[in-house]
C-alpha positions as CSV (number, residue, x, y, z in Angstrom):
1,X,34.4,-2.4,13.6
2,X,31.2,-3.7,12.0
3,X,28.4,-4.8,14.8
4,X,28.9,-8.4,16.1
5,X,26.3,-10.9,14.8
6,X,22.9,-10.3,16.7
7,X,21.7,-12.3,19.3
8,X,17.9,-13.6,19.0
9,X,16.8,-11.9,21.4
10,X,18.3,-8.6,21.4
11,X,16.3,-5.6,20.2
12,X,17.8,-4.2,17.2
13,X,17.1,-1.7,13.7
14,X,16.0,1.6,14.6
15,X,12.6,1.9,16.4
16,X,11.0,4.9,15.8
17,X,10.0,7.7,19.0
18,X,7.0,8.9,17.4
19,X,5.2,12.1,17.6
20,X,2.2,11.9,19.7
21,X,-0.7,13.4,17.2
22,X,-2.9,15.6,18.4
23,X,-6.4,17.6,17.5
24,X,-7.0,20.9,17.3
25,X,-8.8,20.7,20.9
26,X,-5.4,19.1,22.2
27,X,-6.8,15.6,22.6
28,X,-4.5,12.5,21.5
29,X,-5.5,12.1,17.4
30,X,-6.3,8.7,17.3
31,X,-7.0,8.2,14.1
32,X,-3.8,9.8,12.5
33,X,-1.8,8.1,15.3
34,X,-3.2,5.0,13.8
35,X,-2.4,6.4,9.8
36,X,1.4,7.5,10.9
37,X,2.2,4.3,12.5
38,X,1.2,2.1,9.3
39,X,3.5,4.9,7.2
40,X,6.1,4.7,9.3
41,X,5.8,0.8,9.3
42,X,5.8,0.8,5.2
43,X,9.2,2.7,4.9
44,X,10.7,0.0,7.0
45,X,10.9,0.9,10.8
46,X,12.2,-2.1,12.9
47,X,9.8,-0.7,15.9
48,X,8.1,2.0,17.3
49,X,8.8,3.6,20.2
50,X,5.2,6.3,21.8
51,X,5.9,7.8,25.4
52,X,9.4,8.4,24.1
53,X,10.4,12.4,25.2
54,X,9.7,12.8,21.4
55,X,6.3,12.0,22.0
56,X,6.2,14.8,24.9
57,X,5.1,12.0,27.3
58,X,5.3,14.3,30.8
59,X,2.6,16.1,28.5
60,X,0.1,13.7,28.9
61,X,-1.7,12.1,31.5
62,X,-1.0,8.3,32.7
63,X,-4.7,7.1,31.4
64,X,-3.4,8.9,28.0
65,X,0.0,7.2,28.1
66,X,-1.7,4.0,28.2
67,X,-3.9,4.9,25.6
68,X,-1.4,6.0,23.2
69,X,0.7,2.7,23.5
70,X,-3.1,0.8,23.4
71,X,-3.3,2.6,19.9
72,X,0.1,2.0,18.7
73,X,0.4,-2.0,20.0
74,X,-3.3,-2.8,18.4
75,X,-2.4,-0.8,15.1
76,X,1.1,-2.4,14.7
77,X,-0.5,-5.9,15.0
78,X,2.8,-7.6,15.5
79,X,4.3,-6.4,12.8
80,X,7.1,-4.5,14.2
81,X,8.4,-4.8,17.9
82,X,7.0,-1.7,20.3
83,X,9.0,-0.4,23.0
84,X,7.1,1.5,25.4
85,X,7.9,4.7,27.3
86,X,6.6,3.3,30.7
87,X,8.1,6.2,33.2
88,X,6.0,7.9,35.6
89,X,6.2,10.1,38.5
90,X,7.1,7.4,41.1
91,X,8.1,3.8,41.4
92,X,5.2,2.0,42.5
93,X,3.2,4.3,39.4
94,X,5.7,3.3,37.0
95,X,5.8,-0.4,38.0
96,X,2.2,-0.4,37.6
97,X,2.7,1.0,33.8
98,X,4.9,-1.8,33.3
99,X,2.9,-4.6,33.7
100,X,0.1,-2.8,31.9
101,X,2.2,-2.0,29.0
102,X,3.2,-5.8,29.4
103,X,0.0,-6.8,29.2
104,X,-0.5,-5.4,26.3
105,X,1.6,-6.8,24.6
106,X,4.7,-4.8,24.3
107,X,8.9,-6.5,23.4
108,X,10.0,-4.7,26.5
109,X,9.0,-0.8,28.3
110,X,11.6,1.9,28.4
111,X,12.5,3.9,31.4
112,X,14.3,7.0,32.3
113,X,16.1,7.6,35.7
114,X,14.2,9.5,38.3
115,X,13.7,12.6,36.8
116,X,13.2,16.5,38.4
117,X,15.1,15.6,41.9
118,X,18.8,14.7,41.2
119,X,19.6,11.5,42.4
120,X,23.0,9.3,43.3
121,X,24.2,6.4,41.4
122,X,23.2,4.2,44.8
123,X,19.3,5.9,44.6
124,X,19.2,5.0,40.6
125,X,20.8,1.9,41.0
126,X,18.1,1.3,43.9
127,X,15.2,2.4,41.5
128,X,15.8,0.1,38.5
129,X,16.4,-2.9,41.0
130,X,13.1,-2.4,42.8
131,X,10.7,-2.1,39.1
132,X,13.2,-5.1,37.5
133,X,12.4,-7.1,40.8
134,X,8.7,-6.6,40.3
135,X,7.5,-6.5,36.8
136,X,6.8,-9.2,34.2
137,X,7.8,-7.8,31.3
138,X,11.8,-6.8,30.1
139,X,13.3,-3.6,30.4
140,X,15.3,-1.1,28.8
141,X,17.1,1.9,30.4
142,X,16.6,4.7,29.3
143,X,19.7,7.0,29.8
144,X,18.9,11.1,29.2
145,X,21.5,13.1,31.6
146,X,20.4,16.5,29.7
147,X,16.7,15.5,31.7
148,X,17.2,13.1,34.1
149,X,19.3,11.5,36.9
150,X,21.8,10.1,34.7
151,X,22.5,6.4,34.3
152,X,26.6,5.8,34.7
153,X,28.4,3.4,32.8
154,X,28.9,1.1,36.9
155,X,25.6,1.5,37.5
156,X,24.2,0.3,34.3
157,X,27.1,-2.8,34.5
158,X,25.9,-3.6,37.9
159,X,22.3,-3.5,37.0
160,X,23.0,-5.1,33.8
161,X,24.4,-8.2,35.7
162,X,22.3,-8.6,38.9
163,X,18.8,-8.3,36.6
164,X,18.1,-10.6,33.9
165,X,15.0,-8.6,33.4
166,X,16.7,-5.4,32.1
167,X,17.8,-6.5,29.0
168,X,19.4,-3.0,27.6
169,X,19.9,0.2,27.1
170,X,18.5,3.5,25.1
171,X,21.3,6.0,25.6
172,X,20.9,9.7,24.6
173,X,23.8,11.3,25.7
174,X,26.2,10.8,22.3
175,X,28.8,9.9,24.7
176,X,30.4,7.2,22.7
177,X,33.6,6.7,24.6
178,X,31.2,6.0,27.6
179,X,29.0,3.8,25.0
180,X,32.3,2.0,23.9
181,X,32.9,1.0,28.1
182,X,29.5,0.0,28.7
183,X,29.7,-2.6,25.8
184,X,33.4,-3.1,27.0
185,X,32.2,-4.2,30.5
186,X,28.4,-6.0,29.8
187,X,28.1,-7.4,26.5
188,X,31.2,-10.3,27.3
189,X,28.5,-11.5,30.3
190,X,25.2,-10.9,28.2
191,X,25.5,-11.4,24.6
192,X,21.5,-10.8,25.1
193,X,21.6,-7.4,26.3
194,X,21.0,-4.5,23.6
195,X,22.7,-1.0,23.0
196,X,20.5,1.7,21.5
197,X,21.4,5.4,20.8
198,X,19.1,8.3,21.0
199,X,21.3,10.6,19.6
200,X,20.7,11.0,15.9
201,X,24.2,13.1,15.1
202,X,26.1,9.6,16.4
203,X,24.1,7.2,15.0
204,X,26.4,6.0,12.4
205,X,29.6,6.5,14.4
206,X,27.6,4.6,16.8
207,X,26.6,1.7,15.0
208,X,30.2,1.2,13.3
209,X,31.2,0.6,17.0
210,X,28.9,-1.9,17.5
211,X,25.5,-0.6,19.3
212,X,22.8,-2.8,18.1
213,X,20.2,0.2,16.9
214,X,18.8,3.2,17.6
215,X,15.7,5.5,19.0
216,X,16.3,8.4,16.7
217,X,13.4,11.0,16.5
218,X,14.4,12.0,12.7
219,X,13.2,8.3,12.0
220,X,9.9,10.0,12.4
221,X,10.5,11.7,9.6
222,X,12.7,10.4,7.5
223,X,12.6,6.7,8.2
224,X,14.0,6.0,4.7
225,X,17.5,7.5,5.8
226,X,17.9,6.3,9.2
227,X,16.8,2.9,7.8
228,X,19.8,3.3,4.9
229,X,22.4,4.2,7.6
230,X,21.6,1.2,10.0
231,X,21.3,-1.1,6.3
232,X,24.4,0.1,4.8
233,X,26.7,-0.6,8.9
234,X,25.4,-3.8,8.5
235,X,26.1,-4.8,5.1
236,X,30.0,-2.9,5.3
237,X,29.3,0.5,3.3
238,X,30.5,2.7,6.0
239,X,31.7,5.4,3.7
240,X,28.1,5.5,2.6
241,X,26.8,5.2,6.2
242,X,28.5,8.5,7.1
243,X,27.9,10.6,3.9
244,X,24.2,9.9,4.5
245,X,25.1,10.7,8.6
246,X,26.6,14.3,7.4
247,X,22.5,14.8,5.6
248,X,21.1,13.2,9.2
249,X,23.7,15.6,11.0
250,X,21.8,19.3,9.0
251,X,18.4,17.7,9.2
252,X,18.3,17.3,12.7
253,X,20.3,20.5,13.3
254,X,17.5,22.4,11.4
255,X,14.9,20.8,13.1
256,X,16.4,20.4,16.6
257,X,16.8,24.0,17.1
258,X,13.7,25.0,15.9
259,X,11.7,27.0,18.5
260,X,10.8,24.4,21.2
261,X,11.2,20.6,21.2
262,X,9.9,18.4,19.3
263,X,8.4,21.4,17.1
264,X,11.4,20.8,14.6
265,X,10.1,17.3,14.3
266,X,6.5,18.2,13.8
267,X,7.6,20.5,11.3
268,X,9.4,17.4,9.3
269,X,6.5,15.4,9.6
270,X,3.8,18.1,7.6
271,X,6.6,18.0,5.0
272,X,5.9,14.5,5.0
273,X,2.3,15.0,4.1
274,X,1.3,14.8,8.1
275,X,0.1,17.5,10.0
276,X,0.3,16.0,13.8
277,X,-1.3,19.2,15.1
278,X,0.6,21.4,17.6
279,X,2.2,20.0,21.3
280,X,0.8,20.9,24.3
281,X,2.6,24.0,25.4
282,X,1.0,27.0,24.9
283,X,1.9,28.8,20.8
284,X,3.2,32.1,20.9
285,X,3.1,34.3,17.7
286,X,6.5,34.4,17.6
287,X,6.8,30.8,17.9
288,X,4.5,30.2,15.5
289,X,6.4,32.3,13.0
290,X,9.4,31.0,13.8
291,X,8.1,27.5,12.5
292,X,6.6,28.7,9.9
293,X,9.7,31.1,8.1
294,X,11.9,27.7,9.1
295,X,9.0,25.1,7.0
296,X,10.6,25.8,3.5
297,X,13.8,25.1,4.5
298,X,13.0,21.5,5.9
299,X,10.7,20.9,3.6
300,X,14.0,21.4,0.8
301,X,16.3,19.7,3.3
302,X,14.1,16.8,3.2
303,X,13.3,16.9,-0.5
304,X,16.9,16.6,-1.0
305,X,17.6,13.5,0.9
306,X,14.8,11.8,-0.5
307,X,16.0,12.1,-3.8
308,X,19.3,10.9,-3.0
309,X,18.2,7.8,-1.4
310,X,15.6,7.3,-4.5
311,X,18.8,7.2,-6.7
312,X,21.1,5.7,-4.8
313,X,19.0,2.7,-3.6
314,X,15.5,2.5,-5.1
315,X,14.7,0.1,-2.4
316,X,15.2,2.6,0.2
317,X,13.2,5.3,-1.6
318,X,9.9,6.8,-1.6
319,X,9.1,5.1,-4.8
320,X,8.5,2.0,-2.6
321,X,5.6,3.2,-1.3
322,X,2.1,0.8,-1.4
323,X,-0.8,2.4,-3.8
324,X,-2.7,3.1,-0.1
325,X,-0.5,4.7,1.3
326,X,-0.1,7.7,-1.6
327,X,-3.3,8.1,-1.8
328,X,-3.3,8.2,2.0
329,X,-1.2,11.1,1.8
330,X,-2.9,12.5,-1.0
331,X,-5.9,12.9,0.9
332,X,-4.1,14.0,3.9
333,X,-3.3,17.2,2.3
334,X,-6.7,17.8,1.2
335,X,-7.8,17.9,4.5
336,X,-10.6,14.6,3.5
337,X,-9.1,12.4,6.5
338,X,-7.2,11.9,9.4
């Protein structure tokens, strides 16, 4: 099943959960933040996604939250949608990120169920009702069971129908039977509403049943292949669709279980040409040669796809890459700029 046409105002393409660079004294990098975005943006990204759990947002505090999607709405100048990560510790705190993120300028925030305490369906239900009753800006679930109170497919159908506000959902489960049901039972009563996966090892499956896009954090770092996958759904290539899904599938296996998360992904990225500095728990020795034994093995992982895209699809390749940003990378790896 290909996805149905797209309606104008759903969010759609894959929107990228980017890392959240960082110095060597732990502050937010704000000048490579500013650098990775406008990469990201030249190899095609349909948005970009900061306080995402790729971005280690519970890492940061709420004036740095608002900083980092600050950075990333200014830098993107309109160019690309952004869909912020807008949860917080509370409702009224998260409410209040909302309309700032709004403010800002931002397509719609993205929030996870209460996280920590386990809450009922009813007490989830209850929480998305309150912040879409009180914010000015639309909003996107943000389902993540492996973290969070998860979001079931009759609460996310009622909530779907009661508040015109929440206009989708970021799923990161890689349950598609449940995907499949929640489709089944909202998108006949809101052509409007969006379906997003965050699980890169179903995107393609996922897209072939009709999601709209995805939140995928390998988009990060290979935004040439997850851009492919969601191009060749939508023009009918399936078979081509899941042979490069089988090259998404090892990539994010090598870098998913590398020591702790998202270090996998940070790893991807300095094979890239971008060192994003380390996250904000604490390096071990072992960890840090754990990273570093795993590096050649991305960096050939990632070597490989590239080249594959390059010949099948010049379009999709490195090769279409602007004079600046080359010899933004060049310099990168000399160590001349952020």
């Amino acid at each position: 099943m290909l996805p149905p046409a797209d309606h104008p105002h759903r969010i759609t393409g894959i929107l990228t959960p980017n890392i959240t660079p960082v110095d060597d004294a732990g502050r937010v990098d704000e000048d490579r933040l500013r650098g990775y975005v406008d990469w990201l943006i030249e190899r095609g990204v349909d948005g970009l996604y900061p306080n995402g759990s790729t971005g280690e947002f519970v890492r940061f505090s709420p004036l740095e939250r608002r900083r980092i999607v600050q950075i990333v709405v200014d830098q993107t100048a309109g160019r690309v949608p952004v869909l912020a990560g807008a949860a917080e510790a509370n409702v009224d705190e998260t409410i209040a990120a909302c309309q700032a993120y709004g403010e800002m300028g931002v397509r719609a925030v993205a929030i996870v169920a209460p996280f920590y305490y386990r809450l009922s369906s009813d007490a989830v239900h209850a929480y998305f009702t309150q912040i879409a009753g009180s914010v000015d800006v639309d909003v996107t679930l943000y389902n993540i069971p492996m973290f969070a109170s998860p979001i079931d497919v009759e609460t996310a159908t009622r909530l779907a129908l009661e508040q015109p506000r929440i206009v989708g959902i970021k799923d990161s489960s890689g349950d598609l039977p449940n995907m499949l049901r929640m489709m089944a039972a909202i998108r006949p009563q809101r052509d409007d509403f969006s379906f997003l996966t965050g699980w890169d090892p179903s995107l393609a499956p996922m897209l072939i049943a009709g999601i709209d896009g995805g939140t995928n954090a390998s988009s990060g770092v290979v935004p040439e292949l997850t851009r492919s996958i969601y191009r060749s759904v939508h023009t009918g290539q399936i078979d081509r669709a899941m042979d490069l899904q089988y090259d998404l599938l090892a990539l994010f296996d090598c870098m998913i279980g590398l020591g702790e998360f998202p270090d996998g992904f940070r790893a991807g990225a300095h094979s890239r040409g971008w060192d994003l500095g380390d996250g904000r728990v604490p390096y071990s020795n072992a960890r840090r040669k754990k990273v570093a034994d795993a590096q050649p093995q991305i960096d050939a992982k990632i070597r490989a796809i590239l080249q594959k895209l390059e010949k099948s699809s010049p379009r999709d390749a490195v090769s279409t890459q602007s004079i600046e940003s080359v010899v933004h990378q060049v310099l990168q790896r000399l160590g001349t700029t952020k």
